[in-house]
C-alpha positions in Angstrom: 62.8 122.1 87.6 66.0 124.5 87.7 69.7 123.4 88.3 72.4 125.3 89.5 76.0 123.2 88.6 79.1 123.8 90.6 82.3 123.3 88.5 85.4 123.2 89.5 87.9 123.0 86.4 90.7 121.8 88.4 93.2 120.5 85.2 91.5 120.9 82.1 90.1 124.7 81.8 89.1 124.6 78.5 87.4 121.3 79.0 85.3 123.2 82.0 84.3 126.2 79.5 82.8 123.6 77.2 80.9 121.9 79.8 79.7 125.5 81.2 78.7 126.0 77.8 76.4 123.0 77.5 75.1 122.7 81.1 74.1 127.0 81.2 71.9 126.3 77.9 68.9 125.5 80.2 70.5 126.3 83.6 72.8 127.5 85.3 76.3 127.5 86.4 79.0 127.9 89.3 82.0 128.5 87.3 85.6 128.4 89.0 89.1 127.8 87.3 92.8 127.2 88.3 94.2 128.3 85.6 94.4 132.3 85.3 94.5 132.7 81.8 91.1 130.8 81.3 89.5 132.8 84.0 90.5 136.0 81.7 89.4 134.0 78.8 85.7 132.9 80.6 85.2 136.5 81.7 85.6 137.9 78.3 83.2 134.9 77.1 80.5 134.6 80.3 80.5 138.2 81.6 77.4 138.9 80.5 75.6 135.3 80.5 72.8 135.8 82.7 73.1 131.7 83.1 76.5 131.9 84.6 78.5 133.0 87.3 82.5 132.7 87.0 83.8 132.9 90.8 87.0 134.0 92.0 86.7 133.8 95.4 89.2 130.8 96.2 92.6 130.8 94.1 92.2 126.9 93.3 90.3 123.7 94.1 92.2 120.4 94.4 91.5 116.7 94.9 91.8 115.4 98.4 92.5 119.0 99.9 90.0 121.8 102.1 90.4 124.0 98.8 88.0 121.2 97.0 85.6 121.6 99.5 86.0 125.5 100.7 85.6 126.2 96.8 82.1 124.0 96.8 80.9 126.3 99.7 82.1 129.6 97.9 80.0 128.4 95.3 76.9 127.5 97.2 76.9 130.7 99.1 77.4 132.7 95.5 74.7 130.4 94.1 72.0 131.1 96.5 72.6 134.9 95.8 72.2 135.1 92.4 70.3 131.8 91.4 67.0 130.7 92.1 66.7 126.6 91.7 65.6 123.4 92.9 69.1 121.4 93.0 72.2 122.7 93.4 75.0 119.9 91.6 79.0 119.8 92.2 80.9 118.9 89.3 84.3 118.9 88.4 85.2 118.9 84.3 85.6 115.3 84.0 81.8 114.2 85.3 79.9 114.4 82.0 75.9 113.8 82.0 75.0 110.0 80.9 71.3 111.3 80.2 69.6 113.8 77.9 68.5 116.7 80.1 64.6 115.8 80.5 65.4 112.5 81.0 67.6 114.0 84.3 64.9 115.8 85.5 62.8 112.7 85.7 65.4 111.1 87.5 65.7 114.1 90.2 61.9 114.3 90.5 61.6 110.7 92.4 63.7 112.1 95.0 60.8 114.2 95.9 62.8 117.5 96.7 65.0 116.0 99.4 69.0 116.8 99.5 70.9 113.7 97.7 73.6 113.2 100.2 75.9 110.6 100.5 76.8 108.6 103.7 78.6 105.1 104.7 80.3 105.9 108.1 80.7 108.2 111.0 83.2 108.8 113.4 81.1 107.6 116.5 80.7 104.1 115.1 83.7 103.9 113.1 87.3 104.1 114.7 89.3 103.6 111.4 87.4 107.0 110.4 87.6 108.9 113.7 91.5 108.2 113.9 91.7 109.3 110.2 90.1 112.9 111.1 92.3 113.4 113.9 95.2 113.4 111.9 96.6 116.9 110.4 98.4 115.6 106.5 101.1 118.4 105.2 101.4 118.9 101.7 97.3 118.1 100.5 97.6 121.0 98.1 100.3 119.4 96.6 99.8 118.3 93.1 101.4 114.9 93.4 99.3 114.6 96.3 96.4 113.9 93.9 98.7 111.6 91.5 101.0 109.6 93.5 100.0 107.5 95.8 103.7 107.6 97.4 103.4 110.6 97.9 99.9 109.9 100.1 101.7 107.6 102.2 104.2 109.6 103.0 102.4 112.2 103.8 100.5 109.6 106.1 103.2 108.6 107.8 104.3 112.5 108.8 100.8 112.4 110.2 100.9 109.7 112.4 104.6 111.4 113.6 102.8 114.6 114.5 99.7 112.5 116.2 102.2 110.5 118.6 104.0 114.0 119.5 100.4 115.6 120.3 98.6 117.3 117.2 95.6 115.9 117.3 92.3 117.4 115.9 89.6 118.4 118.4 86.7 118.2 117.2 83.6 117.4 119.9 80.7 116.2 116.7 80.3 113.5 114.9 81.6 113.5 111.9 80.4 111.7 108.5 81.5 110.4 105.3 80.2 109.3 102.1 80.9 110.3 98.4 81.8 113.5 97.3 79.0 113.9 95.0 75.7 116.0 96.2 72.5 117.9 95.1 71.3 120.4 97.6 68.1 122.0 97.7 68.1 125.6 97.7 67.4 126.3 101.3 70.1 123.7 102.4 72.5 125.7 100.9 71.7 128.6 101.7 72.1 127.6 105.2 75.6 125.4 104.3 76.9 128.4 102.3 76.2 131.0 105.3 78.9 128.6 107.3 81.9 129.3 105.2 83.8 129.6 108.4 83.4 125.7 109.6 85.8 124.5 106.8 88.4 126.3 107.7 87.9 126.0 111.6 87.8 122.4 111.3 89.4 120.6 108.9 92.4 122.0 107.8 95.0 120.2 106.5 92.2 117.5 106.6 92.3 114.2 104.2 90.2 114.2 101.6 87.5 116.3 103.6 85.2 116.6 100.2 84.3 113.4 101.0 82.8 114.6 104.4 82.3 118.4 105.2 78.8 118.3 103.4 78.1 115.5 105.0 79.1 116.5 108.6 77.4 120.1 108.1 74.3 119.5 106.9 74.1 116.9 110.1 75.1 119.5 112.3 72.7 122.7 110.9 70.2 121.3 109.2 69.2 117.9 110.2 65.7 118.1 110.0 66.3 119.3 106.1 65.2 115.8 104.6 67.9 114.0 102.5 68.3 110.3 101.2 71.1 108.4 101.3 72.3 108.4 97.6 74.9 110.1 95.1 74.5 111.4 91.5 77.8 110.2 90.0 79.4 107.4 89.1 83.1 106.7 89.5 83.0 103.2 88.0 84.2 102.7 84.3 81.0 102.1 82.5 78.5 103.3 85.0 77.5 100.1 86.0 74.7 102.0 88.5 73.4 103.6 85.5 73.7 107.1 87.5 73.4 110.3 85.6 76.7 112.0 85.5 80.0 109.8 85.2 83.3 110.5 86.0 85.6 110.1 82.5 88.8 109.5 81.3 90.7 112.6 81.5 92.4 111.3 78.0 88.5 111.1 76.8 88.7 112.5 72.8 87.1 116.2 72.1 85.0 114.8 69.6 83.6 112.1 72.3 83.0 114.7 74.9 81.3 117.2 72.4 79.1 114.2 71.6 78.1 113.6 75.4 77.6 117.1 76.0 75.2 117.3 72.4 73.5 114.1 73.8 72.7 116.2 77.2 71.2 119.0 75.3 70.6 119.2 71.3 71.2 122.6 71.3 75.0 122.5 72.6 77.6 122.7 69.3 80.9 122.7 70.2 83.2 125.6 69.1 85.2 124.5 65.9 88.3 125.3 67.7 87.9 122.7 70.1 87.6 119.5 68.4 89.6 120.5 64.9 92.1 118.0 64.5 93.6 120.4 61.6 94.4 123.0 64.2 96.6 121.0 66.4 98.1 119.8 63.4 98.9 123.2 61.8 100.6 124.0 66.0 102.4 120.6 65.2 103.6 121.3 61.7 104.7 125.1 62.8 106.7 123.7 65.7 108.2 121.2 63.2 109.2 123.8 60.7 111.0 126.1 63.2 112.7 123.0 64.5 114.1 122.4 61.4 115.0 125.7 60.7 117.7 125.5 62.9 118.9 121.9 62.5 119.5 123.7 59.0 121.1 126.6 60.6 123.3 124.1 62.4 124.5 122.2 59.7 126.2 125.0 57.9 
């Protein structure tokens, strides 16, 4: 069986490269970054890896807004071109693998080459979640948008201004939700990634719309594509469903995550300049030495 991961390194670039690095031993690999200076750095270091693809087509990809989700389908569609594999699997650079690599494969296998999508409600049965697509939210892209949850509920109540004044989202489809966490088969996204346009025609300024525009499209263009009701990672501290990939700490140590990612597959090392505790202390001791430089300058 062949994978094809999605990453998005939305925060933590270097974190994303070292992840790319393990995952590509074996398969292969979706890059995108937000930070420019990484994607200079991961072109220099993937530009010839047959195993990975770093894309550029969306600027960013953030939690809770369309770019999350447009950024998926940009790398589904660039996927199916250059890839040939059985399951394609979004990530982000905080979902590190909980199994060794064969032991993953066995776990795909009893799925039995269905899509692994998730789903818990739909806007026909389920008013809370039809009024909650209706709404347009301002300011999704926004970083504290993603950390404060203030800042959500403000921005819910602007929406529920703009829906009692008339803008409302018409949308004439069901719509469903579930995790944000999938494995397509390659001919599902094929299909998904040929309908780039739906995203944007539908859902912008959307809440949280990773959590449905997989969902929603593969209901609406390729129903009679087989999928089971089911998701791959685990958002719970300690994985207490014992599913393969887990959502970690962002604080998680180097030395931890190099360990995960060397549990995944044997033949990942990571780089010495990623988990050297002597080079951030010789940045630390540098900065302290020009600080005092001038404390000295001052005193005189």
């Amino acid at each position: 069986m062949k994978l094809v991961y999605l990453i998005q390194g939305r925060d933590d670039p270097e974190q994303a490269v070292q992840l790319t690095n393990a995952l590509s031993i074996d398969d292969y690999v979706v890059l995108t970054l937000n930070d420019s200076h990484w994607i200079d750095e991961a072109y220099y270091l993937f530009n010839k890896h047959r195993n990975i693809l770093l894309s550029t087509s969306t600027a960013f990809a953030t939690k809770g807004d369309l770019s999350a989700s447009r950024t998926w389908l940009y790398q589904l569609k660039e996927a199916t071109e250059k890839f040939k594999f059985d399951y394609a699997i979004n990530l982000t650079e905080n979902v590190m693998p909980t199994l060794p690599r064969d032991e993953l494969i066995a776990y795909l296998e009893k799925y039995d080459q269905s899509n692994i999508i998730s789903i818990n409600r739909d806007t026909t049965s389920n008013n809370e979640l039809k009024n909650e697509v209706e709404r347009y939210y301002l300011g999704t892209n926004s970083k504290s948008f993603q950390t404060k949850e203030s800042y959500r509920k403000r921005m819910q109540t602007y929406a529920n201004i703009l829906y009692r004044v008339g803008f409302k989202r018409k949308i004439d489809f069901p719509v469903y939700e579930g995790e944000p966490w999938f494995a397509l088969t390659y001919n599902t996204a094929t299909t998904l990634g040929n309908e780039l346009k739906f995203a944007s025609q539908y859902f912008i300024l959307s809440w949280f719309s990773e959590r449905f525009m997989i969902q929603t499209m593969w209901k609406k263009f390729v129903p009679h594509q087989e999928a089971i009701n089911d998701f791959l990672v685990s958002e719970e501290k300690n994985n207490p469903q014992n599913k393969p990939f887990q959502l970690i700490d962002e604080n998680t140590d180097r030395k931890e995550i190099a360990k995960i990612l060397n549990h995944y597959n044997n033949k990942y090392e990571a780089p010495y300049d990623y988990i050297a505790e002597e080079i951030q202390e010789v940045k630390k001791s540098m900065l302290g030495n020009l600080l005092g430089y001038f404390k000295n300058k001052l005193k005189k």
